[in-house]
C-alpha positions as CSV (number, residue, x, y, z in Angstrom):
1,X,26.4,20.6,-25.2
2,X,26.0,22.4,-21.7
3,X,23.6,25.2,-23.8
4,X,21.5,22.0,-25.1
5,X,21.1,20.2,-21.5
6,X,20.0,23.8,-20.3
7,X,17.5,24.3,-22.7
8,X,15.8,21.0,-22.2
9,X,15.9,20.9,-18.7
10,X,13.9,23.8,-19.1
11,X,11.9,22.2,-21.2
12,X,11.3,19.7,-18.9
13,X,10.6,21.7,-15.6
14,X,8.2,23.9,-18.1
15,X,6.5,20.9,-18.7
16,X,6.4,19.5,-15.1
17,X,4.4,22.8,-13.4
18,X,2.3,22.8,-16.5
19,X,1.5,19.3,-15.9
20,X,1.1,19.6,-12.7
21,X,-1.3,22.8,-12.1
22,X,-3.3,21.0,-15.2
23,X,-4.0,18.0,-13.2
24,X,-5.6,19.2,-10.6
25,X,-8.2,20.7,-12.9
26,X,-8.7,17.9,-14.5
27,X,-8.3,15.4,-11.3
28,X,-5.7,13.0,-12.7
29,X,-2.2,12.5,-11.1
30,X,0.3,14.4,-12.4
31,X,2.6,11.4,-12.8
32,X,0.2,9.5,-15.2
33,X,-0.1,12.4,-17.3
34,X,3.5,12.7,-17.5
35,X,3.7,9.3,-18.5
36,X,1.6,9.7,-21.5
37,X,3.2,13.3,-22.3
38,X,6.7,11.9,-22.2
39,X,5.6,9.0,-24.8
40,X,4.0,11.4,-26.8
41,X,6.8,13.9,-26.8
42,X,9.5,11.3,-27.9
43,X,7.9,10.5,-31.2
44,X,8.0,14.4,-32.2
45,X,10.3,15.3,-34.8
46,X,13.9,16.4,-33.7
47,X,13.4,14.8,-30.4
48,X,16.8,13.2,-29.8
49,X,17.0,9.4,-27.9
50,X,17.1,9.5,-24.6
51,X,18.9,7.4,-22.8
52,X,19.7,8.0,-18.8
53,X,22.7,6.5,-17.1
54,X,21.2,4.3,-14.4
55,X,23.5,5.7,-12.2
56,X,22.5,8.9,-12.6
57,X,18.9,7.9,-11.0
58,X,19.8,5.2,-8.3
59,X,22.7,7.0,-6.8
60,X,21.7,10.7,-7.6
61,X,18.2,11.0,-8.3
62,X,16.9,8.3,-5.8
63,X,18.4,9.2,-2.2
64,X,16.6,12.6,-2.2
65,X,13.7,11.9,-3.3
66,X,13.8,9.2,-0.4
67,X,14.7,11.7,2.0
68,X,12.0,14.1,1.2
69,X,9.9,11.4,1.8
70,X,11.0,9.8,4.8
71,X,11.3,12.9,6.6
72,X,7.7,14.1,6.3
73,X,6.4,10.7,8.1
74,X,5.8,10.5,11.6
75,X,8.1,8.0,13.1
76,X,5.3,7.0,15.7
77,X,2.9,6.7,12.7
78,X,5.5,4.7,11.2
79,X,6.1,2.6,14.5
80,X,2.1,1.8,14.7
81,X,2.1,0.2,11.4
82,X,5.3,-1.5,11.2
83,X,4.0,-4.7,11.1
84,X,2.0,-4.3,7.4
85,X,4.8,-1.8,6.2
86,X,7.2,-4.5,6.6
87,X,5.2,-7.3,5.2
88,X,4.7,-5.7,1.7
89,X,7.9,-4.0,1.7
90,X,9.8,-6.8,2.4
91,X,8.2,-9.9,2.4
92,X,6.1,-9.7,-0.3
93,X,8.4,-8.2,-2.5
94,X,10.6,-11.5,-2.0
95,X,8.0,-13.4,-2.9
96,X,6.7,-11.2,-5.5
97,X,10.1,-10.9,-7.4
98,X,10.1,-15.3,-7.1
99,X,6.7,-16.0,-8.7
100,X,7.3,-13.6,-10.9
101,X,11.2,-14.5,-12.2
102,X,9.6,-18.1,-12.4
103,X,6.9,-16.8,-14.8
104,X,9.2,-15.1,-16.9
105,X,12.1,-18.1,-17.1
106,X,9.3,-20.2,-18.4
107,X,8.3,-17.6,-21.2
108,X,12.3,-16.9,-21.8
109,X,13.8,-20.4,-22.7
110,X,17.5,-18.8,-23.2
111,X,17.5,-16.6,-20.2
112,X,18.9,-19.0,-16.6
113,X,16.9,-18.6,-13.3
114,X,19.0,-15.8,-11.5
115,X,19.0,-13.2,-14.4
116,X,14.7,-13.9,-14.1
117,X,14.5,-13.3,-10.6
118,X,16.7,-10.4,-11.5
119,X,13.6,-9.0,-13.3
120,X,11.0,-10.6,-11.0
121,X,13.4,-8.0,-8.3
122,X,13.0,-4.9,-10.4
123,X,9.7,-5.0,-11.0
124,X,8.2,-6.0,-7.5
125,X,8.6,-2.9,-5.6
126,X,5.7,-0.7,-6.0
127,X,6.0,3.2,-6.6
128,X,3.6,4.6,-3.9
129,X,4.3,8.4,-5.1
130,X,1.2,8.3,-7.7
131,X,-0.7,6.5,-5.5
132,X,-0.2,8.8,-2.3
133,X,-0.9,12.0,-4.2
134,X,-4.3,10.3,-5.1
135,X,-5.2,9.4,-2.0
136,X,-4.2,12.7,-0.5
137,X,-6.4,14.4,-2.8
138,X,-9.5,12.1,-2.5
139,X,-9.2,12.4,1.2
140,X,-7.7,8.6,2.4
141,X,-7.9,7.6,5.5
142,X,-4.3,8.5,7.0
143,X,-3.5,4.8,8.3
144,X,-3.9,3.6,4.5
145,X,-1.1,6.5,3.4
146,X,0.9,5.7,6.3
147,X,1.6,2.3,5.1
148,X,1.4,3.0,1.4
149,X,4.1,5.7,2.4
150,X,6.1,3.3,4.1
151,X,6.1,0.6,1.5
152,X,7.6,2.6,-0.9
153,X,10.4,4.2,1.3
154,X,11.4,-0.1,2.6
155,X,10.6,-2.0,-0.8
156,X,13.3,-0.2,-3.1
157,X,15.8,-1.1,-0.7
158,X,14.4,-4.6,-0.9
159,X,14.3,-4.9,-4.4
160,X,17.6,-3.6,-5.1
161,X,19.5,-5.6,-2.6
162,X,17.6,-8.9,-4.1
163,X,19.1,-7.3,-7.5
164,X,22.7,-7.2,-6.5
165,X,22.5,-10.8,-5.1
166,X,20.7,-12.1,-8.4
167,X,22.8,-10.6,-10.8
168,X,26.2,-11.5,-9.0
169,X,24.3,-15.2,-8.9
170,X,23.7,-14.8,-12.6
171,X,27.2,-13.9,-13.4
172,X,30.0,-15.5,-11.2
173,X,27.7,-17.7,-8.6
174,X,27.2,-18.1,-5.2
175,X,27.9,-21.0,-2.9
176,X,24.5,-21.4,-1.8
177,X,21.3,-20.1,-1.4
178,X,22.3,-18.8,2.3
179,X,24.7,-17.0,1.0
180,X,22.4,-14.8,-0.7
181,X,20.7,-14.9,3.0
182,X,23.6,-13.9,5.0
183,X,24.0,-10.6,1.5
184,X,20.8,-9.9,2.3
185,X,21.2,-9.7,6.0
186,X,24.7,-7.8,6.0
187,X,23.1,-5.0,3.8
188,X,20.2,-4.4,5.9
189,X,22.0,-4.7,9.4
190,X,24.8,-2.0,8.1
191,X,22.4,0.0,6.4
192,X,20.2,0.6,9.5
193,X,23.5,1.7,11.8
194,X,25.3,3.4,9.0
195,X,21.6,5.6,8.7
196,X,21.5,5.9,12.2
197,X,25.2,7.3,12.7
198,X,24.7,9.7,9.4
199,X,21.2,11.2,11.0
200,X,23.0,11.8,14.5
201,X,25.9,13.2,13.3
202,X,24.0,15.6,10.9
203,X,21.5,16.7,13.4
204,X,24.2,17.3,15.9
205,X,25.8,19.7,13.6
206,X,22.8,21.6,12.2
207,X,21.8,22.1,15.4
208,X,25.0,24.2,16.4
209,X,24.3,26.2,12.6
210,X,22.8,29.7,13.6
211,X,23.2,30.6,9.7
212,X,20.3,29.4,7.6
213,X,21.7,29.4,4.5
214,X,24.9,26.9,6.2
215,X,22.1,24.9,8.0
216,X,20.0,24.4,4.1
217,X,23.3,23.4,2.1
218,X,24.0,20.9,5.1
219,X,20.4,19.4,4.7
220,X,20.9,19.1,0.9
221,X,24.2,16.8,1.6
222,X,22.2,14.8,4.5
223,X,21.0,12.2,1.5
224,X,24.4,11.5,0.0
225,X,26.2,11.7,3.4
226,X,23.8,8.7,4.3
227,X,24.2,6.3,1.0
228,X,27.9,7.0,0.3
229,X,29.3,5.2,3.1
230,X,26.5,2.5,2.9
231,X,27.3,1.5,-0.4
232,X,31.1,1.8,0.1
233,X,30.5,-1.0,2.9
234,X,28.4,-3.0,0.2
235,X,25.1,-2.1,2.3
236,X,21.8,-1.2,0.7
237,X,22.8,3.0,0.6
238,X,18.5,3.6,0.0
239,X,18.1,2.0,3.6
240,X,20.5,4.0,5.0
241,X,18.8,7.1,2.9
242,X,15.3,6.4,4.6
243,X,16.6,5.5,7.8
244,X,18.7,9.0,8.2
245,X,15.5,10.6,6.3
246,X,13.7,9.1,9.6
247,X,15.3,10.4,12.4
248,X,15.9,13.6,11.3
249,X,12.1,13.8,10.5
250,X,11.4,12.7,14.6
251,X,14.5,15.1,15.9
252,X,13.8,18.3,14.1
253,X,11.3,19.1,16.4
254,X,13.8,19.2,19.3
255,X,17.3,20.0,17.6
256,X,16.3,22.6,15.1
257,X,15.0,26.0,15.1
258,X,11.2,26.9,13.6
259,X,13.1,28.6,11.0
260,X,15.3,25.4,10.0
261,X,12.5,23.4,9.6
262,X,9.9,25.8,7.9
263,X,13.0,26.0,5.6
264,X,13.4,22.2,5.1
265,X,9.8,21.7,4.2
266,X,10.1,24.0,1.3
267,X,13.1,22.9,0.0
268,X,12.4,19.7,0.1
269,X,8.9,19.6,-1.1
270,X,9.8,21.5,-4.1
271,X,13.0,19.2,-4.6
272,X,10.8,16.2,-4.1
273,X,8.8,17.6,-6.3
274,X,10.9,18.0,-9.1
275,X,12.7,14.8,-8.7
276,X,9.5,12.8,-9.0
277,X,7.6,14.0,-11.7
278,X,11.0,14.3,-13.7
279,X,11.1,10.6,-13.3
280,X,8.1,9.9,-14.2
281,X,8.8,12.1,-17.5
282,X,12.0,10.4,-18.7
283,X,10.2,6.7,-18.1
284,X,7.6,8.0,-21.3
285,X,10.5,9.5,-23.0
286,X,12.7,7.0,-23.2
287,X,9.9,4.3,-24.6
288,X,11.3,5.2,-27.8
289,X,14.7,4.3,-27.5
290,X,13.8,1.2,-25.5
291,X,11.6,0.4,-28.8
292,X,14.2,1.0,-30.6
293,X,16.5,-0.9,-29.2
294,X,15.3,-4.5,-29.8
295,X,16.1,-7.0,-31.8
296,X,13.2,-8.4,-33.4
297,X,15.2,-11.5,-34.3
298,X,15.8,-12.7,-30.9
299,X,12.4,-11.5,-29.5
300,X,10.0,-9.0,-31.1
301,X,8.7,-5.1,-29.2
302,X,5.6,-6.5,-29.6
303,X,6.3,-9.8,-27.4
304,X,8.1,-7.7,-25.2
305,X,5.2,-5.4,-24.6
306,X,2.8,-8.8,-24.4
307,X,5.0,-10.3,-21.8
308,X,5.0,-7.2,-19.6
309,X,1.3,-7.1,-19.5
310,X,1.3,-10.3,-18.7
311,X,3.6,-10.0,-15.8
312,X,1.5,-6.8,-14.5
313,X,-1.5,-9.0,-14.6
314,X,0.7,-11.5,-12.3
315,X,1.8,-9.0,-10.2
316,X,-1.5,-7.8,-9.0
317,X,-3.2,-11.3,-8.8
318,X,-0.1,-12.1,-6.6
319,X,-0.7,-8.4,-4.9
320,X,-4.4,-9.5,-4.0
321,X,-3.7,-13.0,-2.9
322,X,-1.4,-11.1,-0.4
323,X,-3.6,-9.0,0.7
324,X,-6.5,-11.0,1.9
325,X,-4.4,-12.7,4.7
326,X,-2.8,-9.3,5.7
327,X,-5.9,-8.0,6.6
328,X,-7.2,-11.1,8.5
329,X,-3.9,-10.6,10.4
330,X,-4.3,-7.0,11.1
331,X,-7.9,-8.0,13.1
332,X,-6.5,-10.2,14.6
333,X,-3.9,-8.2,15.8
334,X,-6.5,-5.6,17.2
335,X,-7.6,-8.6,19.7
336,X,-4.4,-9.3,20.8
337,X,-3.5,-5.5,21.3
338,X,-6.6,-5.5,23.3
339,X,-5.8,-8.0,25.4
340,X,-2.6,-6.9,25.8
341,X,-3.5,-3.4,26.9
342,X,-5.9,-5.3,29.4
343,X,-2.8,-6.7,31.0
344,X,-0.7,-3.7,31.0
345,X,-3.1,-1.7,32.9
346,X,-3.5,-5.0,35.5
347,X,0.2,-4.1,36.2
348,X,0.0,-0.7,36.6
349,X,-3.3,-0.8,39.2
350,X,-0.8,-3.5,41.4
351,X,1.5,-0.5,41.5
352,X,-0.9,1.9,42.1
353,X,-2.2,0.5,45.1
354,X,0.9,-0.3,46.9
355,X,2.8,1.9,48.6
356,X,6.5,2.7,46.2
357,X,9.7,2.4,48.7
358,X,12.4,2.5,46.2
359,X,13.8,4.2,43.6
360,X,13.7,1.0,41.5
361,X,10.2,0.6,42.4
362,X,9.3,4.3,41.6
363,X,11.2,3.8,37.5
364,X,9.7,0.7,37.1
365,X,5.9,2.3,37.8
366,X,7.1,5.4,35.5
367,X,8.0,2.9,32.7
368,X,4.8,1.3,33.1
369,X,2.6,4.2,33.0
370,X,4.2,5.2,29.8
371,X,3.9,1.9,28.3
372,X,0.3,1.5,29.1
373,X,-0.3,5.1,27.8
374,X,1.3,4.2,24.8
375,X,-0.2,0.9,24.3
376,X,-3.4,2.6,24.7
377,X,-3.2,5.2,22.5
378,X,-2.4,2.9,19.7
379,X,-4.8,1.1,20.5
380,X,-7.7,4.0,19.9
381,X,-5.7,4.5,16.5
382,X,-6.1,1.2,15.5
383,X,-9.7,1.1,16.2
384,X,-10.5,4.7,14.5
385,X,-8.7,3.6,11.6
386,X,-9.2,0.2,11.0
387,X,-7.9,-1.8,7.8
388,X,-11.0,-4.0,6.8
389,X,-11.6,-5.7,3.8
390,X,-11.8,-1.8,1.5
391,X,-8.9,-0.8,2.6
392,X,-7.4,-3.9,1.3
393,X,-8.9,-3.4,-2.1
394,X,-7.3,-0.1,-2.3
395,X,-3.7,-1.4,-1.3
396,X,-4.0,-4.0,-3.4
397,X,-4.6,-2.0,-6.3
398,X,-2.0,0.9,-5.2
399,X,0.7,-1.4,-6.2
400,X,2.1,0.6,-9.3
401,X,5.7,0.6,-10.5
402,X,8.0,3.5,-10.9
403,X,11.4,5.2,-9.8
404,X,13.3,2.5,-9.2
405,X,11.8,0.0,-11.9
406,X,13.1,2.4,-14.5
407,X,16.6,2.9,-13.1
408,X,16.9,-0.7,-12.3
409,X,16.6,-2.1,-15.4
410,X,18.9,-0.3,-17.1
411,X,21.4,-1.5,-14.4
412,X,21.1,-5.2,-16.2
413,X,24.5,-6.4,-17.3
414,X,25.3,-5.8,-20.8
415,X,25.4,-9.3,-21.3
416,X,22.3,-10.5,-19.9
417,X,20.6,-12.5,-22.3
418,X,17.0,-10.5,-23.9
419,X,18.4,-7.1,-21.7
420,X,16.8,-4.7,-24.1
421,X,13.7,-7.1,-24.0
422,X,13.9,-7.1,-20.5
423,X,14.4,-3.4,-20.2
424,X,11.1,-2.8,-22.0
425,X,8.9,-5.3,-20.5
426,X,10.3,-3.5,-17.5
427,X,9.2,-0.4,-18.7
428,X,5.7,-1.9,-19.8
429,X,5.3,-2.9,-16.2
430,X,5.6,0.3,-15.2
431,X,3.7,2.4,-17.3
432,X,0.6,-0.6,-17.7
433,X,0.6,-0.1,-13.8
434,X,0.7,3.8,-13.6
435,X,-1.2,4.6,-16.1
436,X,-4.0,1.2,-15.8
437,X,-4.2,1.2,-11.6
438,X,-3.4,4.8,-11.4
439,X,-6.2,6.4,-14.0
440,X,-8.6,4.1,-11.9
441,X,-7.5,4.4,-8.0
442,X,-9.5,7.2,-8.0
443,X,-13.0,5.8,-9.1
444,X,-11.9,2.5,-6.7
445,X,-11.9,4.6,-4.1
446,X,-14.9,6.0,-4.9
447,X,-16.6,3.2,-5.9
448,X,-15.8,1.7,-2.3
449,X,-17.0,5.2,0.0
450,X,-14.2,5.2,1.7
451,X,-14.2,8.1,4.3
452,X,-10.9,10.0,4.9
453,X,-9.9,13.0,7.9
454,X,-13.3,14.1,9.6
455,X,-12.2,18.3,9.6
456,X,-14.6,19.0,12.1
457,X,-13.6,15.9,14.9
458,X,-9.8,17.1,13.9
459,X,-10.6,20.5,14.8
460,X,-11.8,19.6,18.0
461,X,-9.0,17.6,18.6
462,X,-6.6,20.5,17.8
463,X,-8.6,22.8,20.3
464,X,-8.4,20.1,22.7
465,X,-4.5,19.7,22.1
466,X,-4.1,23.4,22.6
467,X,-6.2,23.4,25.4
468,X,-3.6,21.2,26.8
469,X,-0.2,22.6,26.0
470,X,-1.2,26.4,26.7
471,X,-2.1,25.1,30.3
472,X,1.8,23.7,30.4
473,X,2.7,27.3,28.9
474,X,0.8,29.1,31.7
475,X,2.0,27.6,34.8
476,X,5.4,27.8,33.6
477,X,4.4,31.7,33.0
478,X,3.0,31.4,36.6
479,X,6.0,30.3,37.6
480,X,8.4,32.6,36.3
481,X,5.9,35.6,37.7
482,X,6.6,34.5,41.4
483,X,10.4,33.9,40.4
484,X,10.9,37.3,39.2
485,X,8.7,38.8,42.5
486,X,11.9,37.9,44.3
487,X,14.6,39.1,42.4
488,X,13.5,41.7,39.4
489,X,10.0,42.4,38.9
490,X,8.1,42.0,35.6
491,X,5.4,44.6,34.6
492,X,1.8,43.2,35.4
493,X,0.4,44.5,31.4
494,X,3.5,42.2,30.1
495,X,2.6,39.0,31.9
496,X,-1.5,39.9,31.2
497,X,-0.6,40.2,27.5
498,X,1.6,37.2,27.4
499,X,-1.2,35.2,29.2
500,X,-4.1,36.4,27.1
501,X,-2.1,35.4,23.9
502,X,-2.5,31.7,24.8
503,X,-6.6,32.3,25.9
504,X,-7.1,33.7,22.8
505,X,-5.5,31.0,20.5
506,X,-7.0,28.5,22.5
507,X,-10.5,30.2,22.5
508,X,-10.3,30.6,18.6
509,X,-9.6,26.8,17.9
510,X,-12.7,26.5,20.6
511,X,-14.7,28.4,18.2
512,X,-13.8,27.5,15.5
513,X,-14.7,23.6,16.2
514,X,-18.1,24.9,17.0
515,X,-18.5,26.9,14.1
516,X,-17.6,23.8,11.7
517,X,-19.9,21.4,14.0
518,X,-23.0,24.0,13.0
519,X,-21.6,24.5,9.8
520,X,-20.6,28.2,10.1
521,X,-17.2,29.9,8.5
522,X,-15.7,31.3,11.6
523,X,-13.7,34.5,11.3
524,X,-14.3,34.8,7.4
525,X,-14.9,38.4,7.4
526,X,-12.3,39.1,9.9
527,X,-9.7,37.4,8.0
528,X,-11.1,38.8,4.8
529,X,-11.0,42.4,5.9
530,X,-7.4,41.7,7.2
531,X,-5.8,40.6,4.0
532,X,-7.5,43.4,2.1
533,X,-5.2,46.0,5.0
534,X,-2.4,43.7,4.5
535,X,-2.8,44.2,0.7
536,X,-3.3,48.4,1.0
537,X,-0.2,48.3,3.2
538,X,2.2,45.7,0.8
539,X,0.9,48.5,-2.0
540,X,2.4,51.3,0.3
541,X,5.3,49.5,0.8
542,X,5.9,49.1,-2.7
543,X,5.6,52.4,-3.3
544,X,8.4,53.0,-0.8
545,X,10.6,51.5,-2.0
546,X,10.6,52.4,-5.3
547,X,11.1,56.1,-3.7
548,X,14.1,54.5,-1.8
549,X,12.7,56.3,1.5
550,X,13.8,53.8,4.1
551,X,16.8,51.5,3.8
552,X,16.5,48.2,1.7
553,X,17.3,45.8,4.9
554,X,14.5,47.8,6.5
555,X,12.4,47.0,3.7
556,X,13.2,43.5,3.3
557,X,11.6,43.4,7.3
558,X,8.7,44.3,6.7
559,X,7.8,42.6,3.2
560,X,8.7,39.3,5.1
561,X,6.8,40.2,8.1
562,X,3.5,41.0,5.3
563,X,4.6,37.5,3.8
564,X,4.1,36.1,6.9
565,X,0.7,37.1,8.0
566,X,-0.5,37.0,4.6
567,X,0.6,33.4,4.4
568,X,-1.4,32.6,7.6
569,X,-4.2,34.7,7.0
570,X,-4.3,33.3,3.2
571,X,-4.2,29.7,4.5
572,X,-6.7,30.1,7.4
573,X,-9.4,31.6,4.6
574,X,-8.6,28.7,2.6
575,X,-9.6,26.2,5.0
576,X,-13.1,27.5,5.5
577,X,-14.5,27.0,2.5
């Protein structure tokens, strides 16, 4: 048995980088393809059913692909656009999983109201990995993946607490609809602090880890270490997941070494990676078993599939009617940020212009400095990346099904009336939606001319940014140079080289803004002549060492000091073309 699972998860990572280095050539996302593969690949002779434990996805497959998520978005990003990631994570999919559960108890006549809104709940929470891979690739503005991003790290917590509380209403009751309120409520409020205390506890202790290897089994655990307790408390454990996911994402800048977090981004995309795209693999291989499964008797595959495209057609009707308002509401916004702005800056000029005499006075014009700054700031954001009417269309169309779909409905009592029905029209949902919205996102996008990251105005901007912080890094270079003319002397070539390191980084970034502005390829011959040396000398190297002349840790030194500047050098050339 062991031998067998080896060999096809083999199989199955085989077919994942296949997949996935074939998609870009051919411009589709690799999760629609998978899809379709998976389908394909079940109907092959010899191909056992496949059936996957729902527990195996929602408590072992789900919190770290969460986590690699959540800690790869800016939390100040995520604070700008709170307002629309919390409307279509959480509000709409409450109202989404409603209409929807009311749709499908009319179509079921033997299936009660709770065990509907069970399904309206598993299939309301939109999967934004395909759909953030897209946009990433067709350049979308970074506001729209913001919130897409955020949707689909809030709405699976949503859906599955609305899950719990429907099923439990479906099977033993509850005493009224607050209660279901007051579930909802409890899970969220605990999940939040029980995230919180699992993200400052495991910070705190990577940070005192001077042993990579200690400080990347620790990260692995950060996921689990997050939902375990959650769900023991009878919280929503993939809040907790997202929200531990979060502030390790904001606090690894501070608490943990370049080294710790060059190594998290690795590991984590690549886990991520995997994780997701072997999802998206099972959900077309299982369509046969699911198939197989029903009972034509009680309610045909054929109806099943029928009612799922039906309730895909609801959802994004119901998606759209959403979005409309939402974007009226996020102008609207922009006018009252503006005026609100306006009045911060009124009462920072009253404190300008009077004379501070206390202490109090002096924190209180500090906190309203930074409040204005930050106020302001948004503000610009908002402005250069505005959510009109296109942007709408693309959210609204974004709105495909995945992860949690799949390993939701499979978590349907065994007594629910229709459940292997319900499974499949589940699993309709979610591949109509994937495969439908996902094979066209990119030709919506398209179609609509929306304009993503400007290269050039960011490369000005990261001059400009360097500009900034290498003038912080020089006067405290300054400073430590009349320190040390006091007490122990530093040699006048050190503190030259140290200082024309920062012009020279700065300078480059100047140039190369200029370069892009005329439409030039700044440094491509440099870079081009530097990667053939580093080649020559990697060949010399290898040469070295397979006469065992130096010591292997001396080796091992200098192949990762070639890796490094052949990284950078091989990214930098990259970027000009």
């Amino acid at each position: 048995m062991g031998l067998e699972l080896g060999f096809y998860a083999v199989i199955a990572v085989a077919v994942i980088v296949a997949v996935a280095a074939f998609s870009k050539k051919l411009g589709v996302a690799a999760p629609i393809i998978l899809v379709v593969v998976g389908v394909g690949l079940s109907y092959l002779p010899g191909v056992p059913d496949i059936e996957v434990p729902h527990e195996i996805i929602l408590d072992g497959l789900l919190p770290p692909i969460l986590y690699a998520a959540a800690i790869s978005v800016p939390i100040t990003d995520f604070r700008r656009n709170l307002g629309p990631i919390a409307s279509l994570s959480v509000v709409l999919v409450i109202v989404t999983a409603f209409a929807t559960g009311i749709l499908l108890f009319e179509l079921l006549p033997d299936l009660n109201l709770a065990a509907a809104i069970a399904l309206g709940a598993i299939i309301s929470p939109p999967d934004a990995v395909a759909a953030t891979s897209i946009g990433r690739r067709l350049g979308l503005p970074p506001r729209l993946l913001t919130v897409l991003e955020g949707e689909g790290l809030l709405n699976d917590a949503t859906a599955l607490v609305l899950l719990r509380s429907a099923v439990a209403a479906a099977t033993v009751g509850l005493a009224s609809p607050w209660a279901g309120v007051l579930d909802f409520a409890y899970a969220v409020v605990v999940a939040v602090a029980v995230g919180l205390v699992a993200g400052y506890v495991t910070v705190f202790v990577r940070s005192k880890l001077n042993d990579p290897v200690l400080d990347t089994a620790l990260s692995l655990a950060v996921p689990f270490v997050a939902f375990m307790p959650a769900e023991a408390l009878h919280a929503s454990g993939v809040l907790a997941v997202v929200i531990a996911g979060l502030y390790t994402g904001h606090a690894a800048p501070t608490k943990f070494t370049a080294q710790s977090r060059m190594s998290d981004r690795i590991n984590w995309r690549t886990i991520q990676f995997l994780l997701e795209n072997g999802v998206f693999l099972l959900i077309g291989l299982e369509i046969r078993t699911l198939v197989g499964d029903v009972d034509p008797t009680i309610l045909s595959a054929g109806e099943a599939f029928g009612i799922g495209l039906l309730a895909t057609l609801a959802l994004i009707v119901i998606r759209y009617l959403w979005m409309g308002p939402l974007v009226w509401v996020l102008g609207r916004r922009e006018e009252r940020d503006e005026k609100s702005t306006y009045h911060a800056l009124l009462a920072l000029y009253y404190y300008r212009s009077h004379t501070v005499a206390t202490k109090r006075q002096a924190k209180l014009r500090n906190r309203l400095e930074r409040d204005y700054e930050r106020r302001r700031a948004d503000l610009e954001q908002r402005r250069m990346e505005r959510i009109d009417w296109r942007g709408g269309i693309v959210l609204g169309w974004a709105g495909m099904r995945g992860v949690v779909t799949l390993a939701a409905a499979q978590s349907l009592p065994e007594d629910t009336a229709y459940r292997p029905q319900l499974v499949l029209i589940a699993f309709t949902v979610a591949v109509a939606s994937i495969v439908v919205q996902g094979g066209t996102l990119p030709w919506v996008i398209r179609l609509l001319k929306i304009q993503g990251v400007d290269a050039r105005e960011d490369s000005k901007e990261l001059a400009a940014l360097l500009d900034d912080i290498s003038n912080a890094g020089l006067q405290a270079l300054d400073e430590i140079e009349s320190d040390a003319a006091t007490t122990t002397p530093i040699d006048p070539d050190v503190i030259e080289r140290v200082r024309q390191s920062s012009f020279l980084r700065t300078e480059a970034a100047w140039e190369r803004a200029r370069a892009l502005r005329a439409g030039a390829r700044p440094h491509q011959r440099y870079r081009e002549l530097r990667l053939a040396v580093v080649n020559a000398e990697r060949d010399r190297l290898l040469e070295l060492r397979s006469q065992g002349t130096y010591p292997s840790r001396v080796l091992s030194e200098a192949q990762s000091l070639l890796d490094l500047e052949e990284t950078r050098l091989a990214r930098q050339t990259g970027g000009e073309h």
